[in-house]
N, C-alpha and C positions, 0 to 999 in steps of 0.2 A: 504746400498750397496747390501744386499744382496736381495730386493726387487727390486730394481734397474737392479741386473745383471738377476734375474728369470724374471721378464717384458722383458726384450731384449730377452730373447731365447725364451720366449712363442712367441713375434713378428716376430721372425728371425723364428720357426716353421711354423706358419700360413703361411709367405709370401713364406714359401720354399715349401710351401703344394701348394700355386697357382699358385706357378713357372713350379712344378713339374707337374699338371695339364694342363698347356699352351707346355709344352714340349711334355705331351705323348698322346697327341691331335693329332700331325704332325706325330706320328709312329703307331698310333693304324691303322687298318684295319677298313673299313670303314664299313663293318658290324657292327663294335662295336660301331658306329657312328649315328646308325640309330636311326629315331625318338624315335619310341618307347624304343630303348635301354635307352635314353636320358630321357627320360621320369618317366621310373622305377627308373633310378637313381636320378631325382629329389626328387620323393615321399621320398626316401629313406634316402637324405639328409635333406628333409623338417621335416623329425620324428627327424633325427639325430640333426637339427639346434635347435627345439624347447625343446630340452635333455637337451643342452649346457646351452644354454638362461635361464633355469631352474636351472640348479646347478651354473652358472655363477651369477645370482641372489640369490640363496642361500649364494652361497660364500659372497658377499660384503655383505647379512643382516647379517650373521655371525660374522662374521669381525667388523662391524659397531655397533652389538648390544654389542662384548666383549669390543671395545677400549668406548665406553658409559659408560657401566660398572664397566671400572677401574676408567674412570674419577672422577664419580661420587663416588667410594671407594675413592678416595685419596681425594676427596672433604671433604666426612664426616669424614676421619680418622684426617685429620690436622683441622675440628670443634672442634675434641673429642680432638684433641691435646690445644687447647684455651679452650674448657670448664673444662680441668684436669689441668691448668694454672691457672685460674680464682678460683676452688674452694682451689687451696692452696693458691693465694696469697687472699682470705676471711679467711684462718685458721689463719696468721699472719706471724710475720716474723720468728717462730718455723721452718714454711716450706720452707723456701731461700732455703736451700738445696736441696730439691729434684726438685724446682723450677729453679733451674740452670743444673741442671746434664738435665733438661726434655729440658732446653733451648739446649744444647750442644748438645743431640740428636738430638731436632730437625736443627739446624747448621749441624750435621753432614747428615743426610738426605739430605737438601738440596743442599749439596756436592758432594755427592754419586752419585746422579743422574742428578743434574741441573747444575752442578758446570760447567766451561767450558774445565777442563781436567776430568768432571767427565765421566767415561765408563763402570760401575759396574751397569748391569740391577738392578732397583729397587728389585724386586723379588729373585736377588739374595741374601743368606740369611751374613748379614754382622755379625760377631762375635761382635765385638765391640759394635754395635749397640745393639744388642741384650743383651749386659751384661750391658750396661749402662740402658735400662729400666729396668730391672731386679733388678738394684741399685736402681733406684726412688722407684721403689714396695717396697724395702727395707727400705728406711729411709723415706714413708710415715707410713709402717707400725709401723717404730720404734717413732712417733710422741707420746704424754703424752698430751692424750688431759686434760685439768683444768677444761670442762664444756659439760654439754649438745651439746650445740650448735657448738666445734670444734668435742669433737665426731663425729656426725653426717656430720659435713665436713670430716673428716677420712674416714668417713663411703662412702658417693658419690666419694670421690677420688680416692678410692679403688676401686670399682664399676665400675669408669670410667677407670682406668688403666687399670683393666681385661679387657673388652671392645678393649681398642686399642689391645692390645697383640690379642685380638682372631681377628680382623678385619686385622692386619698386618702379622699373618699364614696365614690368607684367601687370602691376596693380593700375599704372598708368594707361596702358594702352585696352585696358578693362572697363575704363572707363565709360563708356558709355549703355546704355541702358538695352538690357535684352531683350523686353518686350517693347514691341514696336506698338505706337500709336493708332496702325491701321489694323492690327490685328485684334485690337478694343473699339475698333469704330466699327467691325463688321461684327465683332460676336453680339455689341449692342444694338445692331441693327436684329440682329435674327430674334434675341430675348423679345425685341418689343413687338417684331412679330407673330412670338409666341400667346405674348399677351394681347394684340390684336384677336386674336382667336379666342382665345379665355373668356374677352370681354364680349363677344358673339355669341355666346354660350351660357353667360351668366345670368342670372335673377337681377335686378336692379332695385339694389337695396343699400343701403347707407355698411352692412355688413362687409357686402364684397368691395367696396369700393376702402371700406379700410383695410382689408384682405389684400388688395393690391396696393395701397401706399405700403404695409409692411415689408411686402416680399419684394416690391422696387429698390424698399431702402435696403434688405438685405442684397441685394445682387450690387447695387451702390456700392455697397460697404466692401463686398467682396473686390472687386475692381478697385476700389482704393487700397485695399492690404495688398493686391497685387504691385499695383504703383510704389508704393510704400517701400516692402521687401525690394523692389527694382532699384530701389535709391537707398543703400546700405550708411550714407553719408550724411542725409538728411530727412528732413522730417519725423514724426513723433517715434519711428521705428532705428531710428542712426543709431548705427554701432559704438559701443559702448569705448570711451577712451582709458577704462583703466588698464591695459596693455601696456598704451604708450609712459602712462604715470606713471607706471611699476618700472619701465623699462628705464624712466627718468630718476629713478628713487636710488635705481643701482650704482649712477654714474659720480665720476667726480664731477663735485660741481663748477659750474664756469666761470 
């Protein structure tokens, strides 16, 4: 929603930038009219347009290289979550226990965020969540291994826990959104300056005026895919939860 309602008012900006240029066309003094006036304020807009174009392309690689990013964290975190599944149920059935509490966790992830009353951003930091890995850590570490060979499973499953824990701070403290609010309040300011000038320059005719409601609603649109990509968690772009299903499908159940 809220990429939704920022795309409408970057739109609603632009087209009121070539509104406002189509209006003060019919009051300006026609000296300010004149070719060459016309002219410098091209150049001027042509530096201003190729600015935009730049940090508007910035924006979406930005955007695009963070929500990648998550994907791929939560790709490898619910592997790490099957391969830290996998080596307790190789230690035996000693580890049912911590192999159900990891089940429950991950049930409970999957809730949190994919569920369909779920609305709790992943990244926010859940208590319970957090005290139930904290309890696996616990009763892998309390395991008696009888051999070399569960040892050393202790040993990897340990290993592997710490791993999730440091890779689920990372996702956490990731949390918040890399494009900033001011830096879409100033590239929509420049756009609708741009089309300020456009609208100075135009024919006034029912053509350009739908010419610029199109190209408002695309720069709109674009600025909301930005928003979008920025929030890997939610709205109509959130990261797909078959990860954590798969991850769930693996486990003993709880």
């Amino acid at each position: 929603m809220h990429g939704l309602g920022m795309g409408f008012l970057v739109a609603a900006a632009v087209f009121g930038g070539a509104l406002i240029g189509l209006f003060l066309h019919r009051f300006l003094p026609e000296r300010h009219l004149s070719k060459e006036t016309q002219d410098v304020v091209r150049l001027g807009t042509g530096m201003l347009s190729v600015l935009a174009s730049l940090v508007l392309g910035l924006l979406i690689a930005t955007a695009k290289s963070s929500y990648d990013a998550t994907d791929i964290a939560v790709r490898t975190y619910c592997a790490d979550l099957i391969l830290l599944d996998e080596t307790l149920r190789d230690y035996g059935d000693a580890a049912l226990k911590p192999r159900h509490m990891l089940h429950a966790y991950t049930a409970m992830l999957l809730q949190d965020v994919w569920g369909n009353q779920g609305k709790t951003p992943f990244l926010v930091e859940n208590r319970v969540a957090s005290d139930l890995m904290e309890h696996v850590r616990e009763s892998i570490r309390a395991l008696q291994p009888v051999d070399a060979g569960q040892r050393w499973l202790q040993d990897q499953a340990l290993s592997t826990h710490t791993g999730l824990l440091r890779q689920r701070w990372l996702l956490i403290e990731r949390a918040g959104p890399s494009v900033r609010p001011i830096v879409v309040g100033i590239l929509a300011a420049w756009i609708a300056a741009i089309f300020v000038s456009f609208g100075l320059n135009a024919p006034r005719n029912g053509t350009v005026v739908a010419a610029f409601l199109v190209c408002a609603g695309a720069i709109g649109t674009a600025i909301f895919l930005v928003l979008q990509l920025d929030d890997p968690f939610g709205g109509i772009l959130k990261i797909s939860g078959t990860p954590v299903r798969i991850a769930l499908a693996h486990m003993v159940p709880g």
